[in-house]
C-alpha positions in Angstrom: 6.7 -8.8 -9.9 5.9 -12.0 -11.3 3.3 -12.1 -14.8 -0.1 -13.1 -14.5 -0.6 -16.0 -16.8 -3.7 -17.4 -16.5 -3.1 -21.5 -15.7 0.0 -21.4 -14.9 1.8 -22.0 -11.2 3.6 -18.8 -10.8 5.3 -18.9 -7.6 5.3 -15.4 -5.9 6.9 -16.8 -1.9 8.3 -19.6 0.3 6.4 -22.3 -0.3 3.3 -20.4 -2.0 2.7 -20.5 -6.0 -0.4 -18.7 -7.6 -2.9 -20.0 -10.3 -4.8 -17.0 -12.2 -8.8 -18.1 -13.0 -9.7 -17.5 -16.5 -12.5 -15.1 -15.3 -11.3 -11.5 -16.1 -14.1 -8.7 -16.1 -14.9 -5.7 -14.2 -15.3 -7.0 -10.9 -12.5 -9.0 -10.9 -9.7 -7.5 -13.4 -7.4 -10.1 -15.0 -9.2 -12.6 -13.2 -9.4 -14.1 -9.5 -5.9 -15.7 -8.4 -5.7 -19.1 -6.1 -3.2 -19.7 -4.1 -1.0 -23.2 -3.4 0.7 -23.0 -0.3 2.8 -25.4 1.7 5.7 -27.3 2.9 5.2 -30.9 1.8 1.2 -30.8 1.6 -0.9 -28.1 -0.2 -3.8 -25.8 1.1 -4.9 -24.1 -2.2 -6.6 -20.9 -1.1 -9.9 -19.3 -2.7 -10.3 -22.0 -5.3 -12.1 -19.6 -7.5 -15.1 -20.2 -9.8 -16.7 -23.6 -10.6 -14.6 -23.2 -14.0 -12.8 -27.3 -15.3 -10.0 -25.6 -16.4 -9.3 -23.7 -13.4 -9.8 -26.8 -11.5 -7.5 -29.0 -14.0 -4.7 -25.9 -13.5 -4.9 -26.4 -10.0 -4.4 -29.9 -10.5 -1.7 -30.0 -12.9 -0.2 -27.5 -10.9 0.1 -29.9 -7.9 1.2 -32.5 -9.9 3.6 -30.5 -11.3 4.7 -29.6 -7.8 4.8 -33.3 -6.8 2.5 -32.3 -3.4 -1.3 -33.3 -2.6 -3.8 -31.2 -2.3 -5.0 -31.7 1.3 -6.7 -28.9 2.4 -8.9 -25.8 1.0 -9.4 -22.9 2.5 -11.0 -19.6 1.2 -11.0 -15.7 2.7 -14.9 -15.2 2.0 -17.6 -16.8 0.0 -17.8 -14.5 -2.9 -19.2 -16.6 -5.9 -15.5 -15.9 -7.9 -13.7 -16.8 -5.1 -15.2 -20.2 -3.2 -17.5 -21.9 -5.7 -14.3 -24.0 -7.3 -14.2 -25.9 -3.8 -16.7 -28.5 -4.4 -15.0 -30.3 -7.8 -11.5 -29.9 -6.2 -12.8 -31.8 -2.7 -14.2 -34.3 -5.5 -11.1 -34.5 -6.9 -8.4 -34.7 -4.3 -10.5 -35.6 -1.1 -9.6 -32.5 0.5 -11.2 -30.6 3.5 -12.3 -27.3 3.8 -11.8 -24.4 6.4 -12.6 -21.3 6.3 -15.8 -18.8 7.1 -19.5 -19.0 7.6 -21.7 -17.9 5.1 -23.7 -14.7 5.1 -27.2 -14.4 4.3 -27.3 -11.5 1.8 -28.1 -12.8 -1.8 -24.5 -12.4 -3.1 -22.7 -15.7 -1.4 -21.6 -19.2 -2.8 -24.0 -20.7 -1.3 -22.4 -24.4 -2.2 -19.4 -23.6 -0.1 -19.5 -26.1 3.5 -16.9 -25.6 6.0 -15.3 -28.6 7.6 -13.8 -26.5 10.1 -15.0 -22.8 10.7 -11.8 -20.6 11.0 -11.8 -17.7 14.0 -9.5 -14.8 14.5 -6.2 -16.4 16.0 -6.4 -19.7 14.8 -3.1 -21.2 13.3 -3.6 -24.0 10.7 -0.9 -26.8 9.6 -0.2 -26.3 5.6 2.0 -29.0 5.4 4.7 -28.3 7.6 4.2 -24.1 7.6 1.6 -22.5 9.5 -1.0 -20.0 8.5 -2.2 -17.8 10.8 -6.1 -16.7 10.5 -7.0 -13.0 10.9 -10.3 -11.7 10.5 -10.9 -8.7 8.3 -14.5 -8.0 7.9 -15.4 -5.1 5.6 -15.5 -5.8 1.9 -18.1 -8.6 3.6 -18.9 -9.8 7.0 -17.0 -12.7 6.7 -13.6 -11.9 5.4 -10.6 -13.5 6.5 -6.8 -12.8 5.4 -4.1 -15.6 6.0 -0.6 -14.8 7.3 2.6 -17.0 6.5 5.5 -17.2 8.8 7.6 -15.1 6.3 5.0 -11.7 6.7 3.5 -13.1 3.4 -0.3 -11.6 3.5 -2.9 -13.6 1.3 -5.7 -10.9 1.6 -8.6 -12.1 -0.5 -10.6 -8.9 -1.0 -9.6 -7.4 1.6 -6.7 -5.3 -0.7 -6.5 -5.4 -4.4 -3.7 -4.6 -6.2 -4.5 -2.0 -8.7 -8.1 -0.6 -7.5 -10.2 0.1 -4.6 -12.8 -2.7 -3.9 -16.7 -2.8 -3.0 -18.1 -2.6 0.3 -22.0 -3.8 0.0 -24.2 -3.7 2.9 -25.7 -5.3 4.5 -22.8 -8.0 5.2 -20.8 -5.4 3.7 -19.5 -2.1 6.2 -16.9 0.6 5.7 -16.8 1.2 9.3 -15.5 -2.4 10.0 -13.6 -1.8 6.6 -11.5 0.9 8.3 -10.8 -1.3 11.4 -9.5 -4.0 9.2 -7.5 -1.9 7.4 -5.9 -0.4 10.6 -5.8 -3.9 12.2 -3.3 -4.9 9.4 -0.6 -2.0 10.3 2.1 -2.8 11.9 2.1 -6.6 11.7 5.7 -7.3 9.7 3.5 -7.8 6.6 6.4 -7.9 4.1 4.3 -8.5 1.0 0.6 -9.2 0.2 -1.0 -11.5 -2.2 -4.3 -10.4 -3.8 -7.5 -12.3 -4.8 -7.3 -10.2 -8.0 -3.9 -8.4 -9.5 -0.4 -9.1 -8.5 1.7 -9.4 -5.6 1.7 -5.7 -3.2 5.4 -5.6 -2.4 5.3 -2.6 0.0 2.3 -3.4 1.9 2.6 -0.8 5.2 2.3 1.6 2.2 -1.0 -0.1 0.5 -2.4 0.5 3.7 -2.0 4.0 4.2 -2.9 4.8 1.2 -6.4 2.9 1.0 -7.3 4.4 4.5 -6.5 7.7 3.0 -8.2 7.2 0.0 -11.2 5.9 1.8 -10.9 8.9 4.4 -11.0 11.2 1.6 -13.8 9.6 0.0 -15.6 9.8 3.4 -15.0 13.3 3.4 -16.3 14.1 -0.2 -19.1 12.3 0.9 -20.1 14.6 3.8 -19.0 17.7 1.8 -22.2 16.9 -0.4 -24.9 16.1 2.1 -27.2 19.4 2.5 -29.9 19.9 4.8 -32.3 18.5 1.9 -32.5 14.8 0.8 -30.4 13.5 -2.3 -31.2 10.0 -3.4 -28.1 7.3 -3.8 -28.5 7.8 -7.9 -28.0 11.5 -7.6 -25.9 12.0 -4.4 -23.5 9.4 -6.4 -22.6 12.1 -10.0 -21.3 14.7 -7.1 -19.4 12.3 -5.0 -17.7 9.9 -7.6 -17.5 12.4 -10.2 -13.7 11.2 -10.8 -15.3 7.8 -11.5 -16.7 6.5 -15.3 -20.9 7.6 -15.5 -20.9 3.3 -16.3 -19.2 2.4 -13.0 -21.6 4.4 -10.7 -24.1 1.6 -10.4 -21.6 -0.4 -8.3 -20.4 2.8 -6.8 -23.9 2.9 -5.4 -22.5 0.2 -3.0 -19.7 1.8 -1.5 -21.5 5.1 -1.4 -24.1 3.4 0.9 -21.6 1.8 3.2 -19.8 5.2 3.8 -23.3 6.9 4.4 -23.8 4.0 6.6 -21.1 4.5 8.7 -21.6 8.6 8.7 -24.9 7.9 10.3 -22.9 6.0 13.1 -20.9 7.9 13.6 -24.2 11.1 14.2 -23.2 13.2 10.8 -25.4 11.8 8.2 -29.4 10.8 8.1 -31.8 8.7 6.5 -35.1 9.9 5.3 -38.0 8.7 2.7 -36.6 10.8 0.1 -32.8 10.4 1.0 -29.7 11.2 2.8 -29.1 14.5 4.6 -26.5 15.9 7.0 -27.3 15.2 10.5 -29.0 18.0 12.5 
């Protein structure tokens, strides 16, 4: 696997270098990661934060690379993964692709597609093609981008080292689990992450987040009763294996799963709370 220097072009595929964002926290562990990809052009994808020294890395990085920076493109307008895009357009006169934004309070709302992207599309990067596949899940919006060589630039979508969030409304575990299964089978040979390193065995990252997010499902509808439990208390019993401090975003993901149990006809919504379906 290759380091995760922050700055730095690390190149991690044909034709594809990544550019870690100084922005490590919780949400997004050693930082978000943007992608330059192509031939004799480049398409840098998820530009990250509005952050100059990202933007200067990116640029140095091309330089370096002795390409232009023609294109930007991003997998979903989360505000550490789409917000860069407006100083590196400034900057390089570049256009943007990519999705439309959802109206739920937690988007980059700066972010203006040239071009929308759609499920099937295949976009020039230079002399290599990118093939567009829509993943909604984490959020309504989500895209992944595949390469020629099986290499899988998944945004959100996977993260190496953790599970992510799924916040409704744009957020659903149902259309989660479809993404995921979507993925299988594809001649993915290796995944690059919005956040961690490179996922070199990627049939296996998918098995093992549907299973982990089946499992999760399951705990879920283990601890609805007949009687109502609140989202703060329904969430001690079902993420007990999680940190007290992390249960406020867990909230989230526990709400999506409900969600998608009460599609499904096994879970309930009342005033006071969730309950098993009758």
């Amino acid at each position: 696997m290759a380091s995760l220097i922050p700055g730095q072009a690390t190149p991690i595929g044909t034709h594809a270098w990544r550019v870690l964002a100084r922005n490590p926290g919780m949400m997004t562990g050693p930082g978000t990661n943007s992608y330059l990809f192509g031939k004799d052009s480049l398409t840098v994808i998820d530009p990250g934060p509005a952050d100059h020294d990202h933007l200067q890395a990116l640029l140095h990085a091309a330089e370096e690379l002795g390409k232009p920076i023609t294109q930007v493109i991003v997998t979903h307008t989360h505000r550490d993964h789409s917000p860069g895009a407006l100083a590196l357009v400034a900057a390089t006169g570049a256009r943007c692709l990519g999705p439309f934004v959802p109206d739920d309070g937690l988007q980059d709302e700066s972010w203006q597609a040239d071009t929308l992207l759609s499920d099937g599309d295949v976009i020039d990067c230079g002399g290599v093609d990118l093939e567009i596949i829509e993943t909604p899940g984490h959020v309504s919006n989500h895209l992944c981008f595949l390469t020629e060589q099986g290499l899988l630039f998944t945004g959100d979508h996977l993260i190496q080292g953790s599970t992510v969030v799924i916040a409704p409304p744009s957020g659903s575990m149902g259309a989660y689990f479809a993404s995921l299964r979507k993925l299988q089978g594809r001649g993915i040979t290796m995944m690059a992450p919005g956040h961690g390193d490179v996922i070199e065995d990627p049939e296996a990252a998918l098995s093992q987040t549907l299973a982990h997010r089946q499992k999760r499902e399951d705990k879920v509808l283990e601890n609805l009763t007949d009687s109502p439990s609140p989202l703060n208390q329904l969430v001690k019993s079902v993420y007990d294996d999680v940190p007290v401090f992390l249960h406020g975003v867990a909230e989230f993901s526990l709400l999506a799963h409900l969600i998608k149990l009460a599609e499904d006809g096994k879970a309930r919504e009342s005033e006071a709370g969730w309950h098993k379906s009758e």
